[in-house]
N, C-alpha and C positions, 0 to 999 in steps of 0.2 A: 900769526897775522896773515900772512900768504896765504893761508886753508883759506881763513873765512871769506877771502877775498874772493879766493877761486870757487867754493861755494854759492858766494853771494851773487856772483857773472853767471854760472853754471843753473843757480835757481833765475834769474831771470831772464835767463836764454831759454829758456825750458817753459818757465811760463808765458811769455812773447811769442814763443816757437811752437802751442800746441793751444788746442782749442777745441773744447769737447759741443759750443754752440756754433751752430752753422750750416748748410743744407745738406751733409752728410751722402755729398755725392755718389761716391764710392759704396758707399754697403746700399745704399737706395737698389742703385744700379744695380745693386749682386742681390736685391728684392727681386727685381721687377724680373730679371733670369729666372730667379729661383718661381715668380710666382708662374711664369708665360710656360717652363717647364711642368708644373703642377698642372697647371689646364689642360695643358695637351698633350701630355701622360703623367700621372700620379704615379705609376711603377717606376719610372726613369728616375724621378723625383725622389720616391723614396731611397732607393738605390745611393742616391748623389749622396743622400745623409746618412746612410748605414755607412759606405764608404771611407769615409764622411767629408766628400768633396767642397758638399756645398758649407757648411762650417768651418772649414779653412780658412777659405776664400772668403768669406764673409767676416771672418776675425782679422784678416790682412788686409781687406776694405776700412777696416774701422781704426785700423793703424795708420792708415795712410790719410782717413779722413781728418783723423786728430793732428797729425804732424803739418799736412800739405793743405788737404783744400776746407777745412775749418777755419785757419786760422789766416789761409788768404781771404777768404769775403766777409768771415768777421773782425780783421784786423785790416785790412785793408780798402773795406769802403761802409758794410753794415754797420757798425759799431759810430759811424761817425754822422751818418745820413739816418739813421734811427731807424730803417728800413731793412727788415732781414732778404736775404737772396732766397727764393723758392726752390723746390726740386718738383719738375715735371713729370711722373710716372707716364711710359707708355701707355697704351691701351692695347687689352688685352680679350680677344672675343670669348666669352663667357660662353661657356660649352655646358654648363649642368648647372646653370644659375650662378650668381655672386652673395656674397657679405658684405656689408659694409661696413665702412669705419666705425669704431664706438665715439668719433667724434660727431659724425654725421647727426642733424637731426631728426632722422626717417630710421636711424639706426636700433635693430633689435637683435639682442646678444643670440647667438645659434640659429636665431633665422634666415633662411638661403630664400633672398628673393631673386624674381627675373626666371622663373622656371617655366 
């Protein structure tokens, strides 16, 4: 009886304590690095991921998004005000053109506009 008990506290510390929706601050962040890197050298960039710097760092963002900061703004105020929290990307000067998002509605898959 004691297992299930400690189980049952254990599964829902665990679900209370992580949270896969939410503005994914952390790996955005280890985006907007990896992307501001790509523009302003592609060799550096590749580099990071042969290495494989930037995939670390990016899998240890997504741990810490799930554990800490998902589960504060979707448990602690989204969830209740029906309003999810944004993530703001830098801006980034586009050196050999951009892609846009496939949400986008001007968006065209492999075409590099702004050249």
């Amino acid at each position: 009886m004691k297992r299930i008990a400690t189980f049952t506290a254990l599964l829902a510390l665990l679900t209370l304590g992580s949270c896969a929706a939410g503005p994914q601050q952390l790996s955005r962040s280890v985006d907007d690095w990896d992307r501001e890197f790509y523009v302003n050298n592609p060799r550096i960039d590749g580099v990071l991921y042969f290495i494989p710097v930037i995939p670390i760092v990016k899998y240890a963002a997504m741990i810490g998004d799930f554990f800490i900061v998902n589960p504060y703004h979707f448990w602690g105020e989204d969830v209740w005000d029906d309003q999810g929290t944004n993530f703001k990307h830098i801006e980034v000067e586009s050196t050999d053109g951009y892609v846009n998002s496939l949400w986008a509605d001007d968006a065209d898959f492999l075409f590099k506009a702004g050249e």
